[in-house]
Structure formats: structure tokens, C-alpha cells
C-alpha positions as a printed NumPy array, in Angstrom:
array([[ 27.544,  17.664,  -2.608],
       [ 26.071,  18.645,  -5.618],
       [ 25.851,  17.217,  -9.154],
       [ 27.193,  19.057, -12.193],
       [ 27.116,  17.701, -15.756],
       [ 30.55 ,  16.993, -15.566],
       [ 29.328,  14.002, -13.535],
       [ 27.588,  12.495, -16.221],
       [ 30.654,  11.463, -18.459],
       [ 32.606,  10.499, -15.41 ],
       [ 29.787,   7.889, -14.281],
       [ 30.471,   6.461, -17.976],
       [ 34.209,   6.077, -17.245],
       [ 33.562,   4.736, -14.278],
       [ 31.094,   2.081, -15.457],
       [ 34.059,   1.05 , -17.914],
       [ 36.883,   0.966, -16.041],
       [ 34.453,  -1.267, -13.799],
       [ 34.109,  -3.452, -17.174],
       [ 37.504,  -3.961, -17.972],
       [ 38.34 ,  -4.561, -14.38 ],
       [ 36.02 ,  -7.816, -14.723],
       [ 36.274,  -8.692, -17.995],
       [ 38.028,  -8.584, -21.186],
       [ 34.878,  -9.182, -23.361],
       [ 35.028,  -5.558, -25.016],
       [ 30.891,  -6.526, -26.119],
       [ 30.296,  -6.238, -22.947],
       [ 31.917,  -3.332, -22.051],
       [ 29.998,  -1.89 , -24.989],
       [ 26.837,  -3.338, -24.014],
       [ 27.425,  -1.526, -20.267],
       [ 28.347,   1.505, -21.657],
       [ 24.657,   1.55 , -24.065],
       [ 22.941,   0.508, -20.741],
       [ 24.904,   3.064, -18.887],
       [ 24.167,   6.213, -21.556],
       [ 20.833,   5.607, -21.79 ],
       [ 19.902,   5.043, -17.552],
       [ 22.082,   8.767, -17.703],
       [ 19.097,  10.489, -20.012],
       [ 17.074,   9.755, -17.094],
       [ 19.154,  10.582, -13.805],
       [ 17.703,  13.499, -11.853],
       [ 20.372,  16.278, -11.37 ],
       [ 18.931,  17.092,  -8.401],
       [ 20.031,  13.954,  -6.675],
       [ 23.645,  13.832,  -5.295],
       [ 26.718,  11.965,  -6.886],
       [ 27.033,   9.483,  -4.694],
       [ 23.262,   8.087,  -5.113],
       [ 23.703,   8.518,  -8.956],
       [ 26.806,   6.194,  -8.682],
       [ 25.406,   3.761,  -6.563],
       [ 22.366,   3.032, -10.031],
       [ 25.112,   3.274, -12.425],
       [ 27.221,   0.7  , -10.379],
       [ 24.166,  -1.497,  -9.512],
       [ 23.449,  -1.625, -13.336],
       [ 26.942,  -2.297, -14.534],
       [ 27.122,  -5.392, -12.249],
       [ 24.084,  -6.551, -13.354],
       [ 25.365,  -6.81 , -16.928],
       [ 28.441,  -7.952, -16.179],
       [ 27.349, -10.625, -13.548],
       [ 29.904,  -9.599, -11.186],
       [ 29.173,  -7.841,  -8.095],
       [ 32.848,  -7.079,  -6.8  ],
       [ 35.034,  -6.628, -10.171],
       [ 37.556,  -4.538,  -8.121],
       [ 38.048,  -7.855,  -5.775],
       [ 41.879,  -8.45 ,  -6.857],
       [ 42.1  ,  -4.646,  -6.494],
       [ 40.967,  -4.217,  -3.139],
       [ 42.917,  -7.458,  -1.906],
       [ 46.161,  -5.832,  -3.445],
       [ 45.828,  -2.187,  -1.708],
       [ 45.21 ,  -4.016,   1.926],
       [ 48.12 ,  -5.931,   0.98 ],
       [ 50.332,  -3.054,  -0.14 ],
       [ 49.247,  -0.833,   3.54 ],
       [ 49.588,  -3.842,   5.665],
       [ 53.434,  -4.126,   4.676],
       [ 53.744,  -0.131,   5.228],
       [ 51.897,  -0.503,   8.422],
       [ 54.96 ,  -1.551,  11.062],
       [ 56.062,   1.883,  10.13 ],
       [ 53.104,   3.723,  10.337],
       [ 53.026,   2.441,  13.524],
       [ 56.718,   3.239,  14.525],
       [ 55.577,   7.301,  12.888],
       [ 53.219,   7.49 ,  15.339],
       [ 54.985,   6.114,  18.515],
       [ 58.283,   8.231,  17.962],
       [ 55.707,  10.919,  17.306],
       [ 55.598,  14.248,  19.782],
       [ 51.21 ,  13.839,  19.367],
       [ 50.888,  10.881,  18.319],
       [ 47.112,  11.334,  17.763],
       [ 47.861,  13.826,  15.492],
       [ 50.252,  12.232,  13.263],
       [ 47.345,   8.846,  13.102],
       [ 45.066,  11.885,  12.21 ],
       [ 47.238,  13.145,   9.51 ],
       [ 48.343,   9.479,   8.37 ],
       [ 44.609,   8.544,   8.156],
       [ 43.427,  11.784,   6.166],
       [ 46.337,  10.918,   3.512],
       [ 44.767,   7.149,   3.534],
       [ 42.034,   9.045,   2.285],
       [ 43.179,   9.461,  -1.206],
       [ 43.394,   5.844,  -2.056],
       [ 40.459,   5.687,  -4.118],
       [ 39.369,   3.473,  -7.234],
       [ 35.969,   5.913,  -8.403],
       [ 37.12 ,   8.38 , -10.472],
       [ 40.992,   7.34 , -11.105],
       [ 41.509,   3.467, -11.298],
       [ 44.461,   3.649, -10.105],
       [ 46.236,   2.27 ,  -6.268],
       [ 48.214,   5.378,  -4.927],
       [ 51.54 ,   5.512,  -4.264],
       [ 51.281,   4.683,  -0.464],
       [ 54.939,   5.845,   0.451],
       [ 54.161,   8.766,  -1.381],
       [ 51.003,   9.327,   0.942],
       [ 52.985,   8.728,   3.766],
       [ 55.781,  11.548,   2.961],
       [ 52.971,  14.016,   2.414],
       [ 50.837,  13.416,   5.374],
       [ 54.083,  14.279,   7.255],
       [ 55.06 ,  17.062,   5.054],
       [ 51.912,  19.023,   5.397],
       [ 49.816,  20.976,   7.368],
       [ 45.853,  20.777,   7.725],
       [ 44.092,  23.254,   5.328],
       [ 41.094,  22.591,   8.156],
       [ 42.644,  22.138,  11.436],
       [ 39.41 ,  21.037,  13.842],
       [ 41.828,  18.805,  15.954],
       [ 41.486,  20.812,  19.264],
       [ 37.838,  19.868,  18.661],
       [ 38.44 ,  16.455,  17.946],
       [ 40.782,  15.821,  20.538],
       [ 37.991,  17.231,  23.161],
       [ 35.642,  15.068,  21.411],
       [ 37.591,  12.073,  21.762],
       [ 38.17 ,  12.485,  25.851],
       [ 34.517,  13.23 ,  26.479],
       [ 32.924,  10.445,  24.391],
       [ 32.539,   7.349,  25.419],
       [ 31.718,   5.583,  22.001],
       [ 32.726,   6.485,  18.529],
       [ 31.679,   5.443,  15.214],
       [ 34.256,   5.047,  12.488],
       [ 32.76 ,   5.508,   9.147],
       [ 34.831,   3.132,   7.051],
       [ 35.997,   3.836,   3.201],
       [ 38.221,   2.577,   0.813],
       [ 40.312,  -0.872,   1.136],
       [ 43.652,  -0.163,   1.88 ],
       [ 42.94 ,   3.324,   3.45 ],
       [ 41.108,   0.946,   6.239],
       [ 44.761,  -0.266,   7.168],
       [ 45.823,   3.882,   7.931],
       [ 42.492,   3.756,   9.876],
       [ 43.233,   0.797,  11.507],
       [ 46.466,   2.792,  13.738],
       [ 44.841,   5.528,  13.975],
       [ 42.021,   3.371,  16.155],
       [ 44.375,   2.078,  18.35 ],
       [ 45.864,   5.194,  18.711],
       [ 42.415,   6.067,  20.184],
       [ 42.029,   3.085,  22.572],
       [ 45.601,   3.668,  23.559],
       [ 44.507,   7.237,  24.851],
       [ 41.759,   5.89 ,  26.482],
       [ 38.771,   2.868,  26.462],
       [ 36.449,   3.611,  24.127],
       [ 33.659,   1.488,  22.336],
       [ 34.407,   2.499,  18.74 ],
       [ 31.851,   0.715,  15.933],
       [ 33.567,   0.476,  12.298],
       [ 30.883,   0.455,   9.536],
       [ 31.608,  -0.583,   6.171],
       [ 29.413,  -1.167,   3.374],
       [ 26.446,  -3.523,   3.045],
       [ 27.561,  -5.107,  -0.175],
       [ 30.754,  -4.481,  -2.534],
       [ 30.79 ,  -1.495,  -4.509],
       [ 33.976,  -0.03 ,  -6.647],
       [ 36.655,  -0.352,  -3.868],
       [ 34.974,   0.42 ,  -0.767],
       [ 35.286,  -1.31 ,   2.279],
       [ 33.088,  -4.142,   3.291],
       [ 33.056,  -6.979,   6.391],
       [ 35.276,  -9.196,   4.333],
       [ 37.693,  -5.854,   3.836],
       [ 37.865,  -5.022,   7.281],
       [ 38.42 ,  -8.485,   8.623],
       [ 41.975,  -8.892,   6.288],
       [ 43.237,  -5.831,   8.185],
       [ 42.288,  -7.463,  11.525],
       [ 40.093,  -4.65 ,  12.168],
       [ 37.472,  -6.68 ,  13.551],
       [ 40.09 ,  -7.097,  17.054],
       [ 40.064,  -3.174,  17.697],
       [ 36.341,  -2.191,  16.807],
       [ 33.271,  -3.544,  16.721],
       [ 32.973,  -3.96 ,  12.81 ],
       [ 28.844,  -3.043,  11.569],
       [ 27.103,  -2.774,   8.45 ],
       [ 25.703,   0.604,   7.027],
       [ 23.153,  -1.45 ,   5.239],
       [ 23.849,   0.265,   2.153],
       [ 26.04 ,   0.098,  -1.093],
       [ 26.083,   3.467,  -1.867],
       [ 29.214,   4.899,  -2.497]])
């Protein structure tokens, strides 16, 4: 993953939509927008997007004195895939592979995704297309043969909401067979990635073994 300067002025958006989603106060939205533009004269390039993010996100909060602004966010997109979930689940049982159709619902969960559009997807929408489509990559012969000669797996956990598509495809998993599967979610909040308190409203923490990455990084 490399970093172009088109990364630049979509760390400032960022860092404001991150503003408004805690506060009205449009000085401080200013005020993290100055801190933002001038930490930017000094980023390296060299360093990825993801490690760029997690400064500009560490700063913002800083100012703002709120280290989870997309809370209410988060809370609403597990809310939203938890009331789609009975029928994810029904997709997959009435489903000729049912591994493959939690595959496909879980790379669709994917796009829900607060960064660089601060926005909560359309989750029927996501649903319809995971269906719809076929896999520009298609690795799941690999993955399949993975999956019956491992004995542990660890789930690297994303976005709230998403977690919930995870979530059935995971016990899709120990349904095929008994695996230890770890779920690791972020150390501390950051935009609207998953954390402990995330995963636990899903009830993730009764099909894996729910870990911290020890990191906030995006």
C-alpha cells in the first residue's frame, strides 16, 4: 500500500468529518483542521496510509477530547446488520456451499466503512450484490483446503457492522468443523473499526476467542 499525494487532502477530510461527528463547535473543527495541515508538512511519504492515519486520528482526538467520536455510528451499523442477520443466516443455510455464500456475504461486509466516505452502506444493497456477483479473485479452493487442514484460525476483525457478516461466516466455519478461531480487533477506538466493546454487541465473543491487536492503527 503505498501513499500518493492524493492522501494528503483525504487525511484532512477525514480529520473533519471526525470533528463534526463529535462536535458542533465549528472552532474546533477549525482548530483540528490547522493542527491537522500543519502535522501533514511533516508526514513522510514513504510511510504507508494506514500509519499516516493512525497520527492524524491520534491528533484529532486529542483536540477534540474524544477518543471514539464515531461511537453512535458504530452502535447504529451493528444495530442495522444484527436485524439483517436472521437472513443472512437463512442465505447461507438454503445455500448449495454455504461456505461460499458466508465468504461472499463477508467480503460485501467489507465495504461498510466510515474512513474515507462517512457514510453507513446500504446493507440490503450489500447483500443483493454479494449474491449477484462473482469473485474478481477467486482463492476459495485454497481457502477451503486451508480451512480443513488448520486447526486454528485468526480472524482479523474490521469495521463495526461488517463484524456482524463476519460473525456467520464464523459459524459457518465451526459448523464445518471444530476449530479454535481468535477474533482480533483493535486496541483502542479509531474511526469505525472494531474494538472488544464492538465485538461483544454482536455476541462474537460466544463463537471466537475475541484478542487485542494492541494497536489503533487503522
Amino acid at each position: 500500500m503505498k501513499t500518493y499525494l492524493d492522501c494528503l487532502p483525504c487525511l484532512m477530510r477525514q480529520a473533519l468529518k471526525a470533528a463534526r461527528a463529535a462536535t458542533n463547535d465549528e472552532k474546533l473543527h477549525h482548530l483540528v483542521l490547522c493542527a491537522v495541515a500543519e502535522m501533514i508538512r511533516g508526514l513522510p511519504l514513504e510511510s504507508r496510509p494506514p500509519e499516516l492515519a493512525q497520527q492524524v486520528y491520534r491528533r484529532t482526538y486529542d483536540i477534540l477530547g474524544n477518543h471514539d467520536p464515531f461511537r453512535e455510528a458504530k452502535m447504529e451499523a451493528n444495530q442495522r446488520a444484527l436485524l439483517l442477520y436472521p437472513r443472512l443466516k437463512r442465505l447461507v443455510d438454503d445455500s448449495p456451499d454455504p461456505l461460499l455464500t458466508a465468504c461472499k456475504l463477508a467480503i460485501a461486509g467489507n465495504s461498510i466503512d466510515l474512513g474515507p466516505d462517512f457514510q453507513v452502506a446500504d446493507f440490503e444493497d450489500l447483500v443483493g450484490t454479494a449474491l449477484s456477483s462473482g469473485l474478481a479473485i477467486n482463492d476459495y479452493d485454497k481457502l477451503r483446503n486451508a480451512i480443513f487442514t488448520s486447526r486454528r484460525i485468526l480472524y482479523l476483525g474490521d469495521n463495526a457492522g461488517e463484524i456482524v457478516f463476519d460473525r456467520v461466516l464464523i459459524e459457518e466455519l465451526h459448523r464445518l468443523r471444530g476449530l479454535d478461531i481468535c477474533f482480533a480487533v483493535r486496541d483502542r477506538p479509531i474511526i469505525n473499526d472494531v474494538t472488544k466493546d464492538d465485538a461483544s454487541a454482536v455476541g462474537m465473543g460466544k463463537i471466537a476467542t475475541v484478542v487485542s491487536t494492541g494497536s489503533d492503527a487503522p
